[in-house]
C-alpha positions in Angstrom: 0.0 0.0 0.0 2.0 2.9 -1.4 1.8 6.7 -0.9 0.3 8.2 -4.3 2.9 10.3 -6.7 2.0 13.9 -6.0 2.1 14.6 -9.6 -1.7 12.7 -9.8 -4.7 14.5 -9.1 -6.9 15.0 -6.2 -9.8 13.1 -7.6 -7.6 10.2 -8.8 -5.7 10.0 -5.4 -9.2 10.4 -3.7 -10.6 7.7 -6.0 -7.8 5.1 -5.6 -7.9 5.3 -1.8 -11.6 5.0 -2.0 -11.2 1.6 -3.7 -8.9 0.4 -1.2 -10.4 -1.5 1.8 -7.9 -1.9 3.8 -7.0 1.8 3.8 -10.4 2.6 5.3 -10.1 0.4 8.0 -7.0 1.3 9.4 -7.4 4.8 9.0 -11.2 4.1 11.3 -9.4 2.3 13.9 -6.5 5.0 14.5 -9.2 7.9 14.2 -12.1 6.2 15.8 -9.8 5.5 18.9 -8.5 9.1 18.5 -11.9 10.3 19.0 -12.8 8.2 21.9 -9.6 8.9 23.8 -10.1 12.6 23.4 -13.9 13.1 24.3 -12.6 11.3 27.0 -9.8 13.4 28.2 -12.3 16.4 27.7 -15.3 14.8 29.8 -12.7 15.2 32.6 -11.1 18.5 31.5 -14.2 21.0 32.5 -12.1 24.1 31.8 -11.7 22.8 28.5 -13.9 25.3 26.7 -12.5 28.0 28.7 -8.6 27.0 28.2 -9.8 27.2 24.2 -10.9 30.3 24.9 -7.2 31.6 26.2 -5.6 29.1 23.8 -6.8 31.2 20.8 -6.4 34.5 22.4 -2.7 33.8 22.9 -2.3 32.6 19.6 -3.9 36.1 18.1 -2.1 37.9 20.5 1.3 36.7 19.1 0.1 36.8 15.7 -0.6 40.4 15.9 2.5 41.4 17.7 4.6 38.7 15.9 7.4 41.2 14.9 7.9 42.3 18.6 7.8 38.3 19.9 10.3 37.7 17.1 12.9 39.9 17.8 13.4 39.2 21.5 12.9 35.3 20.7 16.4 35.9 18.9 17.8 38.2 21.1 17.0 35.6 24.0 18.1 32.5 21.8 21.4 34.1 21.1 21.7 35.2 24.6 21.7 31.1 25.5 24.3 30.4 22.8 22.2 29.3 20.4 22.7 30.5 16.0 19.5 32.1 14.8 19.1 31.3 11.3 16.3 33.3 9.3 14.7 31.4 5.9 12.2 33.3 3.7 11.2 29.7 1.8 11.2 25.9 1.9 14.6 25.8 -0.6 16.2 28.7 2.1 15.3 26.6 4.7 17.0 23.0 3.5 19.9 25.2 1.9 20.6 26.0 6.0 20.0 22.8 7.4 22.2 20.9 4.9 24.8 23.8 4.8 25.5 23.3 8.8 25.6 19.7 8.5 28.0 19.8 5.2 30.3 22.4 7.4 30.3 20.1 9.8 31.3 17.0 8.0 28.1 15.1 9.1 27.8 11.6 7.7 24.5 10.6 10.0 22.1 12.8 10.8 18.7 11.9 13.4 16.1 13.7 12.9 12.9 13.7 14.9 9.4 13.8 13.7 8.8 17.2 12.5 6.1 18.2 9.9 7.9 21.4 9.1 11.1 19.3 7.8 8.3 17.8 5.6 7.2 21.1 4.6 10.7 22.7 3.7 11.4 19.1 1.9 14.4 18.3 4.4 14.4 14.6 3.7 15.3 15.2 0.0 17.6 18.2 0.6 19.8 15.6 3.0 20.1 13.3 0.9 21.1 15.1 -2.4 23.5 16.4 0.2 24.4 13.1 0.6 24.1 12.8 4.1 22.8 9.7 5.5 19.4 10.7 7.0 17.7 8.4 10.0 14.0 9.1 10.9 13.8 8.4 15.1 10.5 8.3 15.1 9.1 4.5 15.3 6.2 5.6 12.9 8.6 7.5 10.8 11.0 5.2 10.4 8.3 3.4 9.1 7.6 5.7 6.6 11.0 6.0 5.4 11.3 2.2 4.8 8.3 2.5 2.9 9.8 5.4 1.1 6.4 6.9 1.4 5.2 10.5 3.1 3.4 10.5 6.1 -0.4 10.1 6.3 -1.3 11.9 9.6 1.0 14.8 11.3 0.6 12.7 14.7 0.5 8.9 13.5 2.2 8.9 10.1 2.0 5.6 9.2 -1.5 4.6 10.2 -2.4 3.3 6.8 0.1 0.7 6.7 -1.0 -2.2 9.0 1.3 -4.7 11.3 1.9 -7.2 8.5 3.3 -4.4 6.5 5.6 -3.7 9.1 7.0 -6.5 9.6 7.4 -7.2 6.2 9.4 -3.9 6.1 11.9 -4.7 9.2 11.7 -8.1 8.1 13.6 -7.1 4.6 15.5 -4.2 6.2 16.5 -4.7 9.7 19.6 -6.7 10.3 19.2 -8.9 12.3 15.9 -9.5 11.6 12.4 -9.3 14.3 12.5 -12.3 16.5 8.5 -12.4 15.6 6.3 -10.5 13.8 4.7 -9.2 17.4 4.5 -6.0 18.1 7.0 -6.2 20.8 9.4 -8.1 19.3 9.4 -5.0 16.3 9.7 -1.9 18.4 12.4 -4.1 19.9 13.7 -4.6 16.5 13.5 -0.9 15.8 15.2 0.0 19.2 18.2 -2.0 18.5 18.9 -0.5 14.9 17.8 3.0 15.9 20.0 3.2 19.9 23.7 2.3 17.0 22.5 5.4 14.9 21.5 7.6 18.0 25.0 7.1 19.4 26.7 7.8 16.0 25.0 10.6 14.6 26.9 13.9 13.9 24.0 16.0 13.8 20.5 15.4 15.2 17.0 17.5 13.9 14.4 18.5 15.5 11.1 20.4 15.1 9.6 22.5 17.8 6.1 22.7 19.3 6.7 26.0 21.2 9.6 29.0 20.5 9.3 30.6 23.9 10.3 34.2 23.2 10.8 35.4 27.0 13.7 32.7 27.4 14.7 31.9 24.0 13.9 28.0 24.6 12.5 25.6 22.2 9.9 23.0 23.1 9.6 19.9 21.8 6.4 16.7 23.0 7.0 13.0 22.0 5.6 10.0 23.4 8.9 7.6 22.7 11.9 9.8 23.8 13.3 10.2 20.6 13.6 13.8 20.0 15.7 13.6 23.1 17.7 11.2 21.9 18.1 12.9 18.7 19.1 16.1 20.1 21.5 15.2 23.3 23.8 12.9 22.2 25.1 14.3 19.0 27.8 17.5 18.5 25.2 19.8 17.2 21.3 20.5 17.7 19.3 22.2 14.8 15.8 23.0 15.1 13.7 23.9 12.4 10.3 25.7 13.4 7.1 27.9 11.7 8.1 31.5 13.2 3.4 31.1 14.3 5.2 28.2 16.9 6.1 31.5 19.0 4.4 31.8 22.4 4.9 34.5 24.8 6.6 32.7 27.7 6.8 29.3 29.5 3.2 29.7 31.4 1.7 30.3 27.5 3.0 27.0 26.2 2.1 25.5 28.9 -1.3 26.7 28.9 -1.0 25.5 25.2 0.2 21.9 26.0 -2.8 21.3 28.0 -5.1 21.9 24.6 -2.5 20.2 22.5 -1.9 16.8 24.4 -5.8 16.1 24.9 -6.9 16.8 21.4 -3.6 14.6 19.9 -3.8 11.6 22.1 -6.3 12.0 24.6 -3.9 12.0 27.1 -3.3 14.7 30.5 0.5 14.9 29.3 3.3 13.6 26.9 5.8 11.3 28.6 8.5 13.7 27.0 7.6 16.9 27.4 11.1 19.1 26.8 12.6 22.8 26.9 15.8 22.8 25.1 17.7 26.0 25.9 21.0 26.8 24.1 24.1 24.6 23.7 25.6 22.6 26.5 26.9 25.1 29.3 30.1 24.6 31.2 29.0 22.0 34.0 26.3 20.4 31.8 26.6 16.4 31.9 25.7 16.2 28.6 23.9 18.4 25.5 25.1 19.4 22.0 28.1 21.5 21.5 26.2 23.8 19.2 22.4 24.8 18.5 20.7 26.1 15.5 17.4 27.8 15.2 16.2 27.9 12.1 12.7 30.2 11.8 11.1 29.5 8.7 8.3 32.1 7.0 7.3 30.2 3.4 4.3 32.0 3.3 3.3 33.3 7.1 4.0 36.8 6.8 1.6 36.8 3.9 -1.1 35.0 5.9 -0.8 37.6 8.7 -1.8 39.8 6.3 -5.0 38.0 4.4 -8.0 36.3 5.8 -6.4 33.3 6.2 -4.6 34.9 9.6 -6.6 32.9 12.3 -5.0 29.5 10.6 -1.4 30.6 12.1 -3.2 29.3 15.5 -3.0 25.6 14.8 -0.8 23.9 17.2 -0.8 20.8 15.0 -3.2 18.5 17.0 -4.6 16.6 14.2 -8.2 16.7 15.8 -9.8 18.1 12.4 -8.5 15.0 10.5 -9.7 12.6 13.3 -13.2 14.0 13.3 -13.1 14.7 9.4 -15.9 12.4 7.2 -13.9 13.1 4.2 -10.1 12.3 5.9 -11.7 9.3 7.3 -12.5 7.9 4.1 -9.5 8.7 1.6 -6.8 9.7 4.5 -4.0 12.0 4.1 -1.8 11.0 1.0 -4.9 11.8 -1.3 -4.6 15.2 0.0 -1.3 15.5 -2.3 0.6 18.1 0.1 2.5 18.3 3.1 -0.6 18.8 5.4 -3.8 16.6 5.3 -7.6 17.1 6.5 -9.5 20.5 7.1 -6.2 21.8 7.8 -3.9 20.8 4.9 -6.9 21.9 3.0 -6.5 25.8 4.3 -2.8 25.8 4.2 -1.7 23.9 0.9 -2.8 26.6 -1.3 -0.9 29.0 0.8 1.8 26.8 0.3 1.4 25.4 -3.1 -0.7 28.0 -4.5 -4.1 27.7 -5.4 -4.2 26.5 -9.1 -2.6 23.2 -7.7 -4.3 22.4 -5.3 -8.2 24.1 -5.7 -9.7 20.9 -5.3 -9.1 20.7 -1.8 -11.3 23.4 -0.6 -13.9 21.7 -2.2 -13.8 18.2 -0.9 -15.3 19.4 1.7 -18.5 18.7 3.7 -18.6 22.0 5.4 -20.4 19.9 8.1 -18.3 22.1 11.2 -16.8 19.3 12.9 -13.5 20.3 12.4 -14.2 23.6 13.9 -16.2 22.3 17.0 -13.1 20.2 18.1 -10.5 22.3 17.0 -8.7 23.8 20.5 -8.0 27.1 19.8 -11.0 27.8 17.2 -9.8 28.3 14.5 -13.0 28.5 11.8 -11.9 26.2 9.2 -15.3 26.1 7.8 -15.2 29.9 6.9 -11.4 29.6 5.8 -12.2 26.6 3.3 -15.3 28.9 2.1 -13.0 31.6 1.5 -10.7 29.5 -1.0 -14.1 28.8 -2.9 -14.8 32.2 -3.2 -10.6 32.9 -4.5 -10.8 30.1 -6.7 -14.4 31.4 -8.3 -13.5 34.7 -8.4 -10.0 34.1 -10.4 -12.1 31.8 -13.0 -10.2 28.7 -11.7 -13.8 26.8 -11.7 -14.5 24.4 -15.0 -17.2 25.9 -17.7 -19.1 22.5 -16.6 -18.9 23.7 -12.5 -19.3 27.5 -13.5 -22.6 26.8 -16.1 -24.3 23.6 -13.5 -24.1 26.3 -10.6 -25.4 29.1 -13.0 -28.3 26.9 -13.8 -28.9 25.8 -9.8 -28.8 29.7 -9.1 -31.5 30.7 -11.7 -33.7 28.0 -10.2 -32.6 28.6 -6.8 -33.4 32.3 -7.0 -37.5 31.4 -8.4 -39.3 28.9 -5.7 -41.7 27.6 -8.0 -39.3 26.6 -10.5 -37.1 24.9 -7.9 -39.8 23.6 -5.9 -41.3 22.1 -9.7 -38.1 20.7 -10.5 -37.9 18.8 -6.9 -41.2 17.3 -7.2 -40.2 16.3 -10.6 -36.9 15.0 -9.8 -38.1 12.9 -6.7 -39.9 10.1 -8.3 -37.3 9.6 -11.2 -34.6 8.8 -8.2 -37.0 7.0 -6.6 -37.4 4.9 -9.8 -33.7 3.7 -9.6 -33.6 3.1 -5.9 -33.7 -0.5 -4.3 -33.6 -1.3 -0.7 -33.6 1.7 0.6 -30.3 2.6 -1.7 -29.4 3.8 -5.6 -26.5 1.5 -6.4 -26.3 3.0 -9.9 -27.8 6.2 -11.8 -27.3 8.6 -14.6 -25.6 12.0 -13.6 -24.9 10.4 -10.2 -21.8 8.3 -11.1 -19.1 10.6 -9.1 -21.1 9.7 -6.0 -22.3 5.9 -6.7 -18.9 4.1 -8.1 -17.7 3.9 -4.6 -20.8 4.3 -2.1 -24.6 4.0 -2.7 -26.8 7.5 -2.3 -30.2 7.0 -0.2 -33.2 7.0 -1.9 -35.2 9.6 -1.1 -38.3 10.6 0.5 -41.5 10.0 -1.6 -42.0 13.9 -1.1 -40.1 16.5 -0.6 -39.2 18.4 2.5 -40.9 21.5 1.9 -43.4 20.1 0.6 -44.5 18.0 3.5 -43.6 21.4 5.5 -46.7 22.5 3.6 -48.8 19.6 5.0 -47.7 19.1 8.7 -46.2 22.3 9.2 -45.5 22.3 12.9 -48.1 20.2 14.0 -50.4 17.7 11.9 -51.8 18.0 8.8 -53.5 21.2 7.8 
């Protein structure tokens, strides 16, 4: 089960994942559990909607005063001995990673699970460096012996199932898994993982937090392995969104308490770490040098637009787990970096909108996203506002632009809408068996891969008419 090639389209990639069984079911276990775990965790959280509250008025706060919070995150960061490094792009970004590890004669370089390495294309950039690159994360180590992107920004590999993995450390792991159990693989994975921990030049990192009062990075794993990645070896880097900034240490973790419950589910990460500058004199251990490299690639613009309130996201992945349509393709149909509601927002920021328009569209606008997002962000307005972009720059197809012209004239006189219903209704009905319409003309984009319920014998309004709100008039 391979990642689709990016260079396919949305409706293809959506297509083939909707033909795959397998996909779906993996992708409902990991989600459904997601969602049970967190309604859990906020059931016993009854400051929950109030910490959302604060969450996104910390987030706007910074946002709005982001030059200010910039400026003495660098001036504190530098302060602790650590390099600031500014990048305007993705290809800035890489060019600075893979420069400080070329200067530094790396050979092995760890790098944690970070989406924004994903987004700046770090994994490619190291290795046309040639520089031997080793994912630390157990589900992105995963990934990279797949040779596939990842599918989720907190489980990465939950579309590949646990015979897949052990086929993978059966072929690549030496020696092999005792078993094809799951402890006897993450024991597998331990052993090959601890020999490039303790041999690695450089080790990566992302960040979930850039504290600006301190200058200290923040980084939340479950496994250990961003510490692991970032102790041991001579030199630290960090690559982080300049949006990660928060105020000070009682912001993030007023943050981490919105973060960890809509990931996981859980109170609290087992690894929840402030890394601040290089190893000091007296330290028992901690890199000899740190990086920090703050990557724009498009949020200065977004400050700027209506697409603003997006630069809150704290990278929970609760819109994906609650998403209909996420749950039924998952993230590599999505094509970019970023999956779900929220890929959906920011890969036309990041990709621009011509190649990637039909992600705004595949779209329920049912809400969920935004009623579990923790600092409310309103992803349903956001997606609606890329609709109105891409039909206001004549991006739509004559087909899409002429079928809603058509709807709109009807739409706008009741009669004729209400006429075309009542005419409409017992043709469906006519192809409908079981309660279902397996197959019917116009309707093949929604019945190749799921039936459409056959409808009422009478239309909504037109029973409104009848019962009104009581019984029949």
């Amino acid at each position: 089960m391979g990642a689709p090639e990016k260079s396919e389209n949305f409706k293809q990639r959506a297509h083939d994942a909707l033909a795959d069984p397998n996909l779906k079911t993996a992708i409902e276990r990991t989600t459904g559990t997601a969602e049970t775990k967190r309604a859990a965790a906020i059931g016993a959280f009854p400051e929950f909607q109030a910490a959302r509250v604060r969450g996104a008025a910390i987030k706007d706060h910074v946002i709005a005063n982001l030059d200010h919070y910039l400026i003495e995150f660098e001036r504190n960061a530098t302060e602790a001995g650590a390099h600031v490094h500014w990048a305007r792009d993705a290809k800035e970004a890489a060019a600075i990673v893979t420069r400080i590890c070329t200067e530094a004669e790396a050979k092995i370089v760890t790098r944690a699970k970070s989406m924004l390495g994903e987004e700046i294309g770090l994994p490619h950039a190291l290795e046309d460096a040639g520089i031997e690159r080793v994912e630390t994360d157990l589900a992105e180590h995963i990934i990279q012996l797949a040779h596939e992107r990842p599918s989720h920004i907190i489980w990465p590999a939950m579309h590949r199932t646990r015979e897949d993995v052990a086929e993978l450390f059966f072929k690549d792991h030496q020696p092999p898994p005792d078993a094809d159990d799951p402890a006897s693989m993450v024991a597998s994975a331990r052993r090959v993982l601890r020999e490039k921990f303790m041999a690695a030049d450089v080790g990566i990192s992302g960040a979930n937090f850039l504290v600006a009062d301190t200058g200290a990075t923040c980084t939340v794993t479950n496994e250990g392995n961003a510490e692991l990645s970032t102790t041991p070896p001579r030199i630290h880097i960090v690559t982080a969104g300049i949006e990660k900034l928060v105020p000070s240490t009682d912001h993030a973790m007023a943050l981490l308490r919105l973060l960890v419950r809509s990931a996981t589910g859980g109170e609290v990460t087992q690894y929840t770490t402030f890394h601040c500058g290089p190893k000091r004199v007296g330290d028992a251990d901690g890199p000899e040098e740190m990086h920090i490299v703050l990557v724009d690639n498009g949020r200065s613009r977004m400050v700027g637009d209506e697409f603003r309130q997006m630069l809150r996201c704290i990278r929970c992945g609760a819109c994906m787990n609650h998403c209909v349509v996420y749950r039924q393709i998952g993230g590599h149909a999505y094509g970019g970096t970023y999956p779900g509601p929220m890929g959906a927002v920011l890969t036309p920021v990041l990709d621009g909108l011509a190649a990637s328009r039909d992600l705004p569209h595949a779209c329920t606008l049912n809400g969920r996203c935004e009623e579990v997002c923790p600092v409310r962000i309103p992803l349903k307005t956001l997606l609606k506002a890329w609709r109105v972009r891409s039909w206001d720059s004549q991006q739509e197809v004559g087909a899409v632009r002429m079928g809603l012209g058509i709807w709109g004239f009807a739409a706008r006189r009741p009669r004729l809408y209400h006429f075309g219903t009542r005419l409409a209704l017992p043709v469906m009905r006519l192809f409908g068996k079981g309660g279902w319409i397996r197959k019917m003309p116009l309707a093949g984009g929604w019945t190749e891969t799921r039936d459409l319920p056959k409808p009422a014998a009478r239309s909504f309004m037109s029973q409104h008419a009848k019962y009104g709100n009581g019984g029949p008039k």
